[in-house]
C-alpha positions in Angstrom: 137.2 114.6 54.1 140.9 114.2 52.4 141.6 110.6 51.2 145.8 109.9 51.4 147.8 107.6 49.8 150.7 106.2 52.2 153.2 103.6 51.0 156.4 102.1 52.3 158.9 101.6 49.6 161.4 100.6 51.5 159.7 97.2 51.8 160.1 96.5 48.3 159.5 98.8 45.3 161.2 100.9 42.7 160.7 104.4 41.2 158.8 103.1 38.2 156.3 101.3 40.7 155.6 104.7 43.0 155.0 106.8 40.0 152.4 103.7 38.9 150.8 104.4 42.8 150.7 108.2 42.5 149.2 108.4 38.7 146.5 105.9 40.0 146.3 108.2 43.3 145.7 111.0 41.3 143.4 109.6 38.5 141.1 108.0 41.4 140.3 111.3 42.8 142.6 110.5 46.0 144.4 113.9 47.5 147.5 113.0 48.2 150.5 111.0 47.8 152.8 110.1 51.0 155.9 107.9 51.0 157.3 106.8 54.2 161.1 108.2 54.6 162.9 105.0 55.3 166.0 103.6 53.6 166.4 100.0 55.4 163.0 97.4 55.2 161.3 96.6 58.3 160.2 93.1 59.5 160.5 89.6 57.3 161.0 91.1 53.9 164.2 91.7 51.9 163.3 95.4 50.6 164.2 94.4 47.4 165.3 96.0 44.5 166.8 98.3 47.2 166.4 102.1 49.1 165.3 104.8 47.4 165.6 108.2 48.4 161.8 110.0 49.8 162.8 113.5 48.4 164.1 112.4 45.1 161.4 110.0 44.4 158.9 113.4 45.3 160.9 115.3 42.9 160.3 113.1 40.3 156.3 112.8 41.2 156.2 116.5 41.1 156.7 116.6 37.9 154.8 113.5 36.6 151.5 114.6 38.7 149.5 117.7 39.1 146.6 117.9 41.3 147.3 115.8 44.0 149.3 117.0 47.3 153.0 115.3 47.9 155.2 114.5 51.3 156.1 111.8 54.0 155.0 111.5 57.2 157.6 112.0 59.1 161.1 113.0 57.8 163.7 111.9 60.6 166.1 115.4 61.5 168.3 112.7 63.1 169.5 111.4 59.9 168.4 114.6 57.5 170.5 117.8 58.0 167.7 120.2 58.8 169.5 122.8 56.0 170.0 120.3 53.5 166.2 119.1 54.1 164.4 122.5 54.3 166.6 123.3 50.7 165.0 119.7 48.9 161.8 120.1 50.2 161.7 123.5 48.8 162.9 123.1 45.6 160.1 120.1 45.7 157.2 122.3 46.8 158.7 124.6 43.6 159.1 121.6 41.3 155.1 120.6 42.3 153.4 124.0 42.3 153.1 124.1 45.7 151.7 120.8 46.8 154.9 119.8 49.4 153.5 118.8 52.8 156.1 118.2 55.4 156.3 116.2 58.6 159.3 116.7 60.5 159.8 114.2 64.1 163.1 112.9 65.6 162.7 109.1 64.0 
């Protein structure tokens, strides 16, 4: 059995905090690190201190980790230019060794 860490940063955190998540992912023994691909917060909250981006935020984790596995869910090809995405999330599976998963759906 693979035990995954999902979060939704879009509710409220910054960089500093996801890279916090994922070094504790990894030092637990946990196998991967997913981050929901959302800019706006859902429900009551305020999302504060703001969007981040789900590829760049993985870029930066790829270098900062290096067992476990990276990804979202879901990225949305309604709002990411399927060329544009396939180039990140390649140059993110390079960045991490190979450890890119991808989830591709229509948001």
């Amino acid at each position: 059995m693979e035990l995954r860490i999902f979060t939704e940063p879009q509710q409220g955190a910054t960089y500093d905090d996801l890279l916090a998540v994922a070094k504790a992912t990894e030092d637990l023994g946990f196998d991967a690190f997913f981050r929901s691909d959302h800019y706006l917060s859902m429900g009551d909250g305020d999302g504060l201190p703001g969007p981040t981006d789900a590829w760049t935020t993985l870029a930066g984790l790829a270098r900062e980790t290096s067992r476990i596995r990276l990804g979202t869910l879901v990225s949305s090809v309604t709002y990411r230019h399927p060329g544009i995405l396939a180039i990140q999330v390649a140059q993110v599976d390079q960045m991490s060794g190979g450890r890119v998963e991808l989830g591709l759906g229509t948001g």
